[in-house]
DSSP file (Angstrom, degrees, kcal/mol; ACC not computed):
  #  RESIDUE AA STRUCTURE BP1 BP2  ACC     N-H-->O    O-->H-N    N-H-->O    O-->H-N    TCO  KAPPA ALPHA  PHI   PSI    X-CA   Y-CA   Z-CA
    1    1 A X              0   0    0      0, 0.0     2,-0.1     0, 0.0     5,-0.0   0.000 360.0 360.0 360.0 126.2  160.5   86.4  148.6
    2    2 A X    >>  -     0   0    0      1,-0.1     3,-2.6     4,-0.0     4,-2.2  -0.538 360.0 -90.1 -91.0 159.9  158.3   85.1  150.9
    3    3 A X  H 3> S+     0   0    0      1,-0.4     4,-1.3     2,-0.2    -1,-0.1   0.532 112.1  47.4 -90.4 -11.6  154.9   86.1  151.4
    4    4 A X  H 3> S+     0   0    0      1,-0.2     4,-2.2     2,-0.2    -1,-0.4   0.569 111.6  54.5 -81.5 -15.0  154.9   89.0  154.0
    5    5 A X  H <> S+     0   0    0     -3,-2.6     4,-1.6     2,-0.2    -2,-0.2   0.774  96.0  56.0-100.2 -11.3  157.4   90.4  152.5
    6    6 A X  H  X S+     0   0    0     -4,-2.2     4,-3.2     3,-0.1    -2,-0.2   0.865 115.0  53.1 -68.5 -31.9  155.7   90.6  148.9
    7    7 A X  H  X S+     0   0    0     -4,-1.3     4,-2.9     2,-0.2    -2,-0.2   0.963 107.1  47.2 -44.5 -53.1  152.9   92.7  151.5
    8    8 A X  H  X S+     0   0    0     -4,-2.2     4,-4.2     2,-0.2    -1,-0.2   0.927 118.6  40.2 -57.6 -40.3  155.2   94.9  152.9
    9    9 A X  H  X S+     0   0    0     -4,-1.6     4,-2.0     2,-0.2     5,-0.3   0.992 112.5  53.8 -70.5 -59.3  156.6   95.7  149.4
   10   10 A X  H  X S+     0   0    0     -4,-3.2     4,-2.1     1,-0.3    -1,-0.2   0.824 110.6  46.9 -49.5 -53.5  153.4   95.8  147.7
   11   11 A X  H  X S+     0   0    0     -4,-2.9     4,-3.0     2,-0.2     3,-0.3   0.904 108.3  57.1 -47.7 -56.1  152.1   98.4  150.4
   12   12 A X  H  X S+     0   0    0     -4,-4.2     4,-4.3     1,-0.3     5,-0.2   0.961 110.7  50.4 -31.1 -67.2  155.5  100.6  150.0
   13   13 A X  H  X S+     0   0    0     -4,-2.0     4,-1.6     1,-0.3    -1,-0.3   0.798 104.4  48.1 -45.4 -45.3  154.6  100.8  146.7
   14   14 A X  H  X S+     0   0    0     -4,-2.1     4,-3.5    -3,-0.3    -1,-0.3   0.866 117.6  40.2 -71.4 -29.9  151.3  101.7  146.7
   15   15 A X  H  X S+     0   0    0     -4,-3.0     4,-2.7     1,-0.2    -2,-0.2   0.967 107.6  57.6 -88.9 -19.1  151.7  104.7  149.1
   16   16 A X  H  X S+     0   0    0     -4,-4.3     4,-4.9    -5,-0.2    -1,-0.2   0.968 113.9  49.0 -64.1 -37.2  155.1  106.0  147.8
   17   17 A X  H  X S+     0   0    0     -4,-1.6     4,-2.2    -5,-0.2    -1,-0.2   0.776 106.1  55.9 -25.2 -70.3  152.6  106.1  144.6
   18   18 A X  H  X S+     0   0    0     -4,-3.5     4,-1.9    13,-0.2    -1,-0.2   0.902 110.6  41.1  10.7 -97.6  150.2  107.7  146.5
   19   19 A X  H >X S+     0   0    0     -4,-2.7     3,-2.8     2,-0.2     4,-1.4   0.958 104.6  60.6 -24.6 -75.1  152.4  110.5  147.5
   20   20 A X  H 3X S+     0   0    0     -4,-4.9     4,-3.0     1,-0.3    -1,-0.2   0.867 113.1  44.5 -50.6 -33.2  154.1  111.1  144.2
   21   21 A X  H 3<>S+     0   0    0     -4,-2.2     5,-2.7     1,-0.2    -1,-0.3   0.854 114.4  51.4 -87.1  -7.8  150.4  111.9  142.9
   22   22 A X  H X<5S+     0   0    0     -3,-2.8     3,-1.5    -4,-1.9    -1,-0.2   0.920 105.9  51.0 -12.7 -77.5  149.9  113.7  145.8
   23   23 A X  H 3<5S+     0   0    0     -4,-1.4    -2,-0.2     1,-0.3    -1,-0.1   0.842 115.3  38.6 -63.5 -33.2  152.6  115.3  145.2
   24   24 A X  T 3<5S-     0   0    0     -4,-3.0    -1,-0.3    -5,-0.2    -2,-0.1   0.124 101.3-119.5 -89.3  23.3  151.7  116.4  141.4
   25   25 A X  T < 5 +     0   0    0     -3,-1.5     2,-0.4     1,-0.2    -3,-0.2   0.907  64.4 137.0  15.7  82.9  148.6  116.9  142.0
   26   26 A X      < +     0   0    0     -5,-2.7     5,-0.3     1,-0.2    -1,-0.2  -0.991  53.6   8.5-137.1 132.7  147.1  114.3  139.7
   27   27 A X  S  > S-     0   0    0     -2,-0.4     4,-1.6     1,-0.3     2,-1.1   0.985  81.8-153.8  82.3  66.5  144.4  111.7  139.5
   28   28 A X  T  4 S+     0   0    0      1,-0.3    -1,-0.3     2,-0.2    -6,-0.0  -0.931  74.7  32.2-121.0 130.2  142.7  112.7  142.9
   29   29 A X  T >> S+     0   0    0     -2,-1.1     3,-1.0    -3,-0.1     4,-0.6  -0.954 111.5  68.6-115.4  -0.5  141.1  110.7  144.7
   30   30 A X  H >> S+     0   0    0      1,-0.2     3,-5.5     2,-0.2     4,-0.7   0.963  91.6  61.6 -42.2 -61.4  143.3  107.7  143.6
   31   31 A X  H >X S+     0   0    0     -4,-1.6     4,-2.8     1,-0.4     3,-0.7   0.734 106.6  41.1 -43.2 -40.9  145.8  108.8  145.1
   32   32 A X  H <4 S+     0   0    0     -3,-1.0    -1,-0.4     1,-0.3    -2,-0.2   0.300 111.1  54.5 -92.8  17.8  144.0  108.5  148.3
   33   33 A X  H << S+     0   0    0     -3,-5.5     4,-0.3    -4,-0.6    -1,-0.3   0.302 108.4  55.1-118.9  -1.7  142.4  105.2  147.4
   34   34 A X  H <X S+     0   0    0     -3,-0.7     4,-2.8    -4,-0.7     5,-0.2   0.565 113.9  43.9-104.7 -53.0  146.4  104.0  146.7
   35   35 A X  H  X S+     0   0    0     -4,-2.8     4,-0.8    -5,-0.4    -3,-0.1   0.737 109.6  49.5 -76.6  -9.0  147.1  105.1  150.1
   36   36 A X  H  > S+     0   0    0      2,-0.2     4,-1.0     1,-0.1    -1,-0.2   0.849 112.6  48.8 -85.2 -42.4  144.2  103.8  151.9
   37   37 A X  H  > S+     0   0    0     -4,-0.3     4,-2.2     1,-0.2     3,-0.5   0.888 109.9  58.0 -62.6 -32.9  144.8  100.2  150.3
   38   38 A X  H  X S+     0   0    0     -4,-2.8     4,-3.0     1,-0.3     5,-0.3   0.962 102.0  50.6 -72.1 -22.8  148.3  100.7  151.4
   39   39 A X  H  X S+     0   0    0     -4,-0.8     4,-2.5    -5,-0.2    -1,-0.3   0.812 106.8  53.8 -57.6 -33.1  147.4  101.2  154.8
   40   40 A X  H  X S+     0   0    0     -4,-1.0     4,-3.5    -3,-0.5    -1,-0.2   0.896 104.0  55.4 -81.7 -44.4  145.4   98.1  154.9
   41   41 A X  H  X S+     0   0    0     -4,-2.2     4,-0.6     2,-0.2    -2,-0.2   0.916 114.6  39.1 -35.5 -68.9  148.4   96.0  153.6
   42   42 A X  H  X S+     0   0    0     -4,-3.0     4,-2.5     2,-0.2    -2,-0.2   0.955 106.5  63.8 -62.0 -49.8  150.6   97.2  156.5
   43   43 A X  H  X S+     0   0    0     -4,-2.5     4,-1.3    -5,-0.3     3,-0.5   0.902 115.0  40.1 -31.5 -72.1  147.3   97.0  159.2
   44   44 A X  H >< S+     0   0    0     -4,-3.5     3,-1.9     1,-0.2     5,-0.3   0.597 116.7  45.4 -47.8-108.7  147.9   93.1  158.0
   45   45 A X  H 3< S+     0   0    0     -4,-0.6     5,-0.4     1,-0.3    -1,-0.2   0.164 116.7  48.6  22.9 -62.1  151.7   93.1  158.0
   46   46 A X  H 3<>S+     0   0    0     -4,-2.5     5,-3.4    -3,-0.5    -1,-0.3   0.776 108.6  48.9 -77.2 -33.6  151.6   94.7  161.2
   47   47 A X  T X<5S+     0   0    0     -3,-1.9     3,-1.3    -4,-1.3    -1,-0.3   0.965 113.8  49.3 -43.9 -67.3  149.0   92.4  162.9
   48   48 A X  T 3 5S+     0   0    0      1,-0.3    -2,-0.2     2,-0.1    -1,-0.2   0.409 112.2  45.2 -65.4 -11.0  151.0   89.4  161.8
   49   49 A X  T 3 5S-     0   0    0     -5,-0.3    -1,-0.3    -3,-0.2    -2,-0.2   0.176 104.5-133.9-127.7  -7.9  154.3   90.7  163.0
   50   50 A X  T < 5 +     0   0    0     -3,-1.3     2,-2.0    -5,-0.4    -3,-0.2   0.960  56.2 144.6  69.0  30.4  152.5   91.9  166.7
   51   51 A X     >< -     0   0    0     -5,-3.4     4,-1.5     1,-0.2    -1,-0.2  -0.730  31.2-173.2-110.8 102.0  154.2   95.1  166.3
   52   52 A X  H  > S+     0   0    0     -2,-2.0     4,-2.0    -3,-0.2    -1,-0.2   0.961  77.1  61.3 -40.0 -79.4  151.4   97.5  167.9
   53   53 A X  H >> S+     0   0    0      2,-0.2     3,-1.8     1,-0.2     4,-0.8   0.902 112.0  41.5 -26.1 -84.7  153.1  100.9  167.0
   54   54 A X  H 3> S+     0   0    0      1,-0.3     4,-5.5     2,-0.2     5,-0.3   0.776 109.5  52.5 -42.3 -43.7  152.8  100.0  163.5
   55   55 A X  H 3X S+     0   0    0     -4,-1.5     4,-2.8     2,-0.2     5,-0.3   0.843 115.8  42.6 -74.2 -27.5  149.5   98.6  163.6
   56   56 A X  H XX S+     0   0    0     -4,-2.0     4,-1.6    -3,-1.8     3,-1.3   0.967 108.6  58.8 -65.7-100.8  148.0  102.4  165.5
   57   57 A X  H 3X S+     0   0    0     -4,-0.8     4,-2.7     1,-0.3     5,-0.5   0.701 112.5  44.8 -63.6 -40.5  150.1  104.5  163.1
   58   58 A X  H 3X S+     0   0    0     -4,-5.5     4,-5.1    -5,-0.2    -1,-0.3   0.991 109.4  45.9 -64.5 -46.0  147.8  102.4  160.3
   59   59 A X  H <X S+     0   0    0     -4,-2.8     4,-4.6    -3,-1.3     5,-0.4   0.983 114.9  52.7 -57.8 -41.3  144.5  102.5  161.3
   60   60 A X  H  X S+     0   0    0     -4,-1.6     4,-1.1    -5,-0.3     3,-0.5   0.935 116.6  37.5 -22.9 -80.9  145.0  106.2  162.1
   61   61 A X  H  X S+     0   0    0     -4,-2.7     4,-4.1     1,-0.3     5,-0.4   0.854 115.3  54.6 -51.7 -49.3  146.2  106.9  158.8
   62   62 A X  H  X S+     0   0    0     -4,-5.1     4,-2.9    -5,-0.5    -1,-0.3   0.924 105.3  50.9 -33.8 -59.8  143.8  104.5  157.2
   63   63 A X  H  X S+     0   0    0     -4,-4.6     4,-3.6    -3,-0.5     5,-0.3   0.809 109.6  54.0 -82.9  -8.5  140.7  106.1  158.8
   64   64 A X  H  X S+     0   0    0     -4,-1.1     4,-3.5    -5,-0.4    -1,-0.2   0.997 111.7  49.4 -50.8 -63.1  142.3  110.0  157.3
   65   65 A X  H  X S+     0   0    0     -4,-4.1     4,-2.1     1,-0.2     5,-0.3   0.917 109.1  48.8 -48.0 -55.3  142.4  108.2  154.0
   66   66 A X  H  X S+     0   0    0     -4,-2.9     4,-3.1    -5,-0.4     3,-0.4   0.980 114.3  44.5 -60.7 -56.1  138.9  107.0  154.4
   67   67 A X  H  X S+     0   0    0     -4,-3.6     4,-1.3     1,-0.2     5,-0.2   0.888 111.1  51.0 -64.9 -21.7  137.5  110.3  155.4
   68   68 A X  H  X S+     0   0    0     -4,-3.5     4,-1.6    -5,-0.3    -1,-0.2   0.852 111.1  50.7 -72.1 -27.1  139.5  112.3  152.5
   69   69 A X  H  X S+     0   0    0     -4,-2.1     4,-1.4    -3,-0.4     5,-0.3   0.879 112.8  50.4 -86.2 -33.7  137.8  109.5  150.0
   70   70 A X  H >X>S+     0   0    0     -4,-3.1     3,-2.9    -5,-0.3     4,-1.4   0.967 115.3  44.4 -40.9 -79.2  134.1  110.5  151.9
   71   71 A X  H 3X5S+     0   0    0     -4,-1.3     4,-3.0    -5,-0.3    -2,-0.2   0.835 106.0  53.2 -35.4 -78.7  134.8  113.7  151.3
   72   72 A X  H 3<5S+     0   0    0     -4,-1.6    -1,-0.3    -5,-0.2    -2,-0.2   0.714 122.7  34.4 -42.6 -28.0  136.1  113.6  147.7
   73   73 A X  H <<5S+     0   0    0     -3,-2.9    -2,-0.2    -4,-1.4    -1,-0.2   0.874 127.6  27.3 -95.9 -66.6  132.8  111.8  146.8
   74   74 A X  H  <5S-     0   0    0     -4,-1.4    -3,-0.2    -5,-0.3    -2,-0.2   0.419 104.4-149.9 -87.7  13.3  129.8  112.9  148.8
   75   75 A X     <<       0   0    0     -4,-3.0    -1,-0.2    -5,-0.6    -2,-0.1   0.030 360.0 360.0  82.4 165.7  131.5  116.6  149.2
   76   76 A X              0   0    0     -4,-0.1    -1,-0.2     0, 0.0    -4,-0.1   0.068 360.0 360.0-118.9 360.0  131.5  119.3  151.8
């Protein structure tokens, strides 16, 4: 496995992870600190592979994740 693809995987991992504690509502704000790192992981990927789309859909997501981990700490 070469090394972009250990990224890609690593990132998969982290957000399907993400999710599932999402989904069980467990261990929050990890969950969104699992998904934020994964985002960052694809940002690279996606940089490195020129693919644009990809690289938009992350930072997006990325900066959601960053304001749900504000939030979780300093409140509302």
């Amino acid at each position: 496995m070469n090394w972009m693809a250990a990224i890609k995987w690593s990132g998969t991992a982290l957000v399907l992870a993400g999710i599932g504690l999402t989904s069980a509502n467990v261990w929050f704000p990890i969950n969104l600190w699992l998904g934020f790192l994964s985002c960052v992981l694809w940002g690279y990927a996606a940089i490195k592979m020129r693919e644009n789309a990809l690289l938009l859909i992350e930072i997006v997501a990325g900066l959601m994740y960053l304001a749900g981990i504000f939030n979780a700490y300093l409140g509302t």
